[in-house]
N, C-alpha and C positions, 0 to 999 in steps of 0.2 A: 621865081619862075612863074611863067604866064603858058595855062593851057585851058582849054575847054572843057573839062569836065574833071572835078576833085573827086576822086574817090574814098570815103574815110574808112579803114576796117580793110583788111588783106586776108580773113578768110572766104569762105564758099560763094558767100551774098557776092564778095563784091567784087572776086576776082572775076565770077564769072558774068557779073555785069560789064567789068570791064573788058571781057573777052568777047563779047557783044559789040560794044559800044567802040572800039579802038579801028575796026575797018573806015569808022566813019566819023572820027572827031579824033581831036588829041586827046590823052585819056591820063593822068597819073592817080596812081594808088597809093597812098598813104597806111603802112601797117605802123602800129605805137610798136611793137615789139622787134626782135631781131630776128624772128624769121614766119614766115607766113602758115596761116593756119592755127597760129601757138595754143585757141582757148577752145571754143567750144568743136570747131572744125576738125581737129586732132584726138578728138576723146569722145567721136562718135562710134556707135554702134556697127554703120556703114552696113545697112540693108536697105535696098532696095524695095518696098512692098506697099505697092501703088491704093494698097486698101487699106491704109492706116491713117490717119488722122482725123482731120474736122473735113466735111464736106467741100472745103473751098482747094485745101491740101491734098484731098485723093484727088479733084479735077485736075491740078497743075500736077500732080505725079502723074496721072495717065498720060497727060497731056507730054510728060515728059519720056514716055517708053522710046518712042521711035528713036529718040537724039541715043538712049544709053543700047538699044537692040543694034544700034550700028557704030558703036563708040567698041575698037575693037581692046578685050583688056582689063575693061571697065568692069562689067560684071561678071561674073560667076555663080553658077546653081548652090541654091543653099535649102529651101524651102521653111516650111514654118509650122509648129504644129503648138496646138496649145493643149494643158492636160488640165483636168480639175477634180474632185471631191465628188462624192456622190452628192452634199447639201448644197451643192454650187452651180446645179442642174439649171435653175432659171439663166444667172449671169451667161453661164457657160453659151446656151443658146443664142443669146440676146451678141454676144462678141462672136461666135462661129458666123453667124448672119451676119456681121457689119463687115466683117472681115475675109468674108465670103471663103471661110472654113468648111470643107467637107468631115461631117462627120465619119471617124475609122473605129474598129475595135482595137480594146485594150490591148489584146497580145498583138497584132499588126505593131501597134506602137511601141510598144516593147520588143520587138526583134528589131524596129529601125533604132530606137537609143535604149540597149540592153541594161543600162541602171535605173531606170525608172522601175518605183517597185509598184507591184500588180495587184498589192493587197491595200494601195493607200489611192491611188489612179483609179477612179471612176469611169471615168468619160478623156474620150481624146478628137483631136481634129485634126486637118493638116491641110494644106495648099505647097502648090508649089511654085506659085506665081511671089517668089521671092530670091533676091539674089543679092549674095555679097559686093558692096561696091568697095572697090580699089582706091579710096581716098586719097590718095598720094597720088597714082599716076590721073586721076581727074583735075588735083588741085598744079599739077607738072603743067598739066593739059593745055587747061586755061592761061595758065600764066604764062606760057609759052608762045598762047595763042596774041596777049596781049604784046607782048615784046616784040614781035612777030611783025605786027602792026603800027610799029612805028610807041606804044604806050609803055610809062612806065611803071614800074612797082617801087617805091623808096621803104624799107624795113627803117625801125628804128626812129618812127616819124611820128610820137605820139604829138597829137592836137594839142597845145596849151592857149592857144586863143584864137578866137575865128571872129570877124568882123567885116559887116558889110559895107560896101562905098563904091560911089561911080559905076555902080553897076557892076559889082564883082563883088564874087568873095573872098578873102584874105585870111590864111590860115598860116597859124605860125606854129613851127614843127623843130625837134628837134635837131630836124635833120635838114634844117633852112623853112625859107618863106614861099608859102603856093600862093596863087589867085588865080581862081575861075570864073566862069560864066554861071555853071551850075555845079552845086554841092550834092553829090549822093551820100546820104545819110547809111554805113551797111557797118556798123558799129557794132552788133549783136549785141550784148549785154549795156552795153555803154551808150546805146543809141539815144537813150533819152538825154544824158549827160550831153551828149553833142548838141544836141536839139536845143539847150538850155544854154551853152555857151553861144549858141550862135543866134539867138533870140528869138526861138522859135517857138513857139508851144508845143510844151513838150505830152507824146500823147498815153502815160502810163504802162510802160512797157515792165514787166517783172519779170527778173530772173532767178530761175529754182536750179537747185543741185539737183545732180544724178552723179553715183558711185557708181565703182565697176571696182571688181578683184579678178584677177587671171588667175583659174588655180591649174596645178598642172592633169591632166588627163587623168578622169575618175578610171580607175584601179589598170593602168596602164594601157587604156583600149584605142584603137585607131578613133580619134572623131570626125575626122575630115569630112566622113560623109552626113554629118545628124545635121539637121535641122535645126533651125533656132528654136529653141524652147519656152515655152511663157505660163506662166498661172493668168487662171482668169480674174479681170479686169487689169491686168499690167501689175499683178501685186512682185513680180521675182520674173529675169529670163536669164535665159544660158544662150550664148553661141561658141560654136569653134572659131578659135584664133590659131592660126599655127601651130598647131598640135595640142595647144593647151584649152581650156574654156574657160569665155568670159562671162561671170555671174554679176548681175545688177538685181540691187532691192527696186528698182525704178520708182525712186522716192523722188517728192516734190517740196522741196524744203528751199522758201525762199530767201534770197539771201541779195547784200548789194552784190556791184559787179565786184568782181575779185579773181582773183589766178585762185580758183579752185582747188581744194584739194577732199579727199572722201574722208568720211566722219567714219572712226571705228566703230561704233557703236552700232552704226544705223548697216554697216555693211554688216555686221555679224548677225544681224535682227534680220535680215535679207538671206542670207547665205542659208541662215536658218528656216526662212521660206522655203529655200531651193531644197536643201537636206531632206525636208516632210516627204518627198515625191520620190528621194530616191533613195538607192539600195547602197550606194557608195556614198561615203560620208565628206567632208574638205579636212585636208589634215594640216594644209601648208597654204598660206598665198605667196603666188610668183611676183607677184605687185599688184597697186590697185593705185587709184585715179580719180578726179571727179571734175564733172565738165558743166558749165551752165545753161540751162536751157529756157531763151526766153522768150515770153509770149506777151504779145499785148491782151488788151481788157476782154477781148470778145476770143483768144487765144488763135485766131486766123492770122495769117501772115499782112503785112501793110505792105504794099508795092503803089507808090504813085506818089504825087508832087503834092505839096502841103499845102491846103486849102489858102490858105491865109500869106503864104510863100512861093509862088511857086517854082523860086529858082532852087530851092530847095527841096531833096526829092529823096524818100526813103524807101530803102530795100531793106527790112527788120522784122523780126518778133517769128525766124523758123520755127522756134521751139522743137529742134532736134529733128525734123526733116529739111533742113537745110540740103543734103545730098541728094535724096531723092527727088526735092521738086527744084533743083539748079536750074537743067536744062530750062524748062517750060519759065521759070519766072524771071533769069536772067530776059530771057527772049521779051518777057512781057517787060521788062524794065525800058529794056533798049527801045521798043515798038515807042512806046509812051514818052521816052525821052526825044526821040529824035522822028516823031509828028509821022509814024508807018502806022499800015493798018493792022491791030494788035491779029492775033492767031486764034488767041481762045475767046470765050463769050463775054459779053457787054458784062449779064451778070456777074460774072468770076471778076470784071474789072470791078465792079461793084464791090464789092464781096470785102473787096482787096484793097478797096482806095481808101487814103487814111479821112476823108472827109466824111465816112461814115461814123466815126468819133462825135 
């Protein structure tokens, strides 16, 4: 099959590159797996909070508010508060400020999530410029949006060899043979592997675990309304899921690409993080999970066409804000593929292109 633009990878990057890109090109998707989303897009966090990451990621999350403030569905009020130690006073500060935390007292924050205990909780903070995203009806969204447009999605189409000629590129898939004009590289963990089957250089991209355990609601209390919870410097967080909460050690343990799964070990060394802070202890997990999150060398995201290639063009290295910065970098993808004039700053293209490698 002959279309204009190969997409490889059917999570967040690439559907919603190609929910971009399908108004104005032929567009097919290629997921390896049997259904979309399956690795790291599926076993996110899904919050929304536009002051989190590297400098280059809170621009494209700002830059991303307007699309999800009118995206109806999408988000939901969740907010964010972080606790710490009396000896953790420096750090604590140094992350309330990055993360443009208002400091609160101790009992405030203990009447908003009644388990936290007030004899181990020092210092606390909170925002509320944070919001649950709906991963599912975003990732429906897009792909809906692509279909919509004439593009396709094929599940089940993992890459086993990609090769260039006559001006196209030729990918052969489980699920038959593509050829495009131009290849987007949105592989998440595997993006280098592509990069290297299709003779690209490839530009060191790593991928780390992150656990998660659901346990079920600390001593039978409504959590719907708490805040995501975190120790300072990302060492443990809590959020409500559906009645229960999701505890992550937000561990960085690299690994190749692989269908993830969570280390006992490291979740219990985690959990045990979360416990220190409060008054209810974990007695049961409902299940637990672990997703990859990965980052190239300077840990910024890559968006733009390879120095050296440039029919080949990468959307990689979210490192776990894939959801919140969609909007803003699919848009920058599309801009840059198809010669408009991008939205956000020259710099951010900077920032972002992989020829800064």
């Amino acid at each position: 099959m002959t279309t204009d633009i190969l997409i490889i990878g059917g999570g967040i990057a690439g559907l919603s590159a190609a929910a971009r890109l399908a108004p104005h090109a032929s567009v097919v998707v290629l997921e390896a797996e049997a259904a979309l989303a399956h690795h790291a897009s599926s076993r996110s966090a899904a919050l929304y909070e536009p002051r989190y990451g590297t400098p280059a990621v809170v621009e494209l999350s700002l830059a991303s508010e307007a699309f999800f403030m009118a995206a109806e569905g999408v988000l939901s009020p969740r907010g964010l508060m972080m606790v710490a130690k009396s000896a953790d006073a420096t750090a604590f500060a140094a992350d309330a400020a990055t993360m443009h935390l208002d400091p609160m007292p101790v009992a405030e924050a203990c009447a908003m999530v009644p388990i936290l205990n007030p004899d181990v909780v020092a210092m606390a903070a909170y925002a509320s410029h944070a919001w649950d995203v709906d991963t599912d009806l975003l990732i429906q969204r897009f792909a809906r949006d692509v279909r919509a447009n004439g593009g396709q999605i094929v599940t089940g189409a993992r890459a086993t060899a990609i090769s260039r000629a006559d001006g196209h590129w030729h990918v052969t898939t489980g699920a038959g043979d593509y050829r495009a004009k131009l290849l987007v590289n949105a592989a998440g963990a595997w993006v280098d592997q592509v990069a290297s089957m299709a003779g690209v250089a490839v530009l060191g991209f790593t991928p780390y675990r992150r656990s998660m355990a659901r346990i079920p609601a600390p001593g039978g209390l409504d959590v719907s309304r708490w805040p995501m919870i975190f120790g300072v410097g990302e060492s443990w967080y809590a959020k409500p899921d559906a009645g229960a909460l999701i505890v992550s050690p937000a561990e960085e343990h690299l690994m190749e690409p692989h269908d993830a799964w969570a280390d006992d070990m490291v979740l219990a060394e985690g959990l045990a993080r979360y416990e220190e802070y409060m008054s209810e202890p974990v007695t049961r997990l409902l299940s637990n999970w672990a997703g990859l999150r990965t980052f190239s060398p300077d840990r910024s995201m890559v968006i733009g066409a390879d120095p050296a290639e440039p029919a080949f063009f990468w959307v990689a290295g979210q490192g776990g804000q894939g959801f919140q910065t969609c909007p803003a970098a699919s848009q920058l993808a599309a801009d840059l593929i198809l010669g408009h004039a991008p939205q956000v700053s020259s710099s951010l293209i900077a920032a972002l292109s992989p020829g800064r490698f």
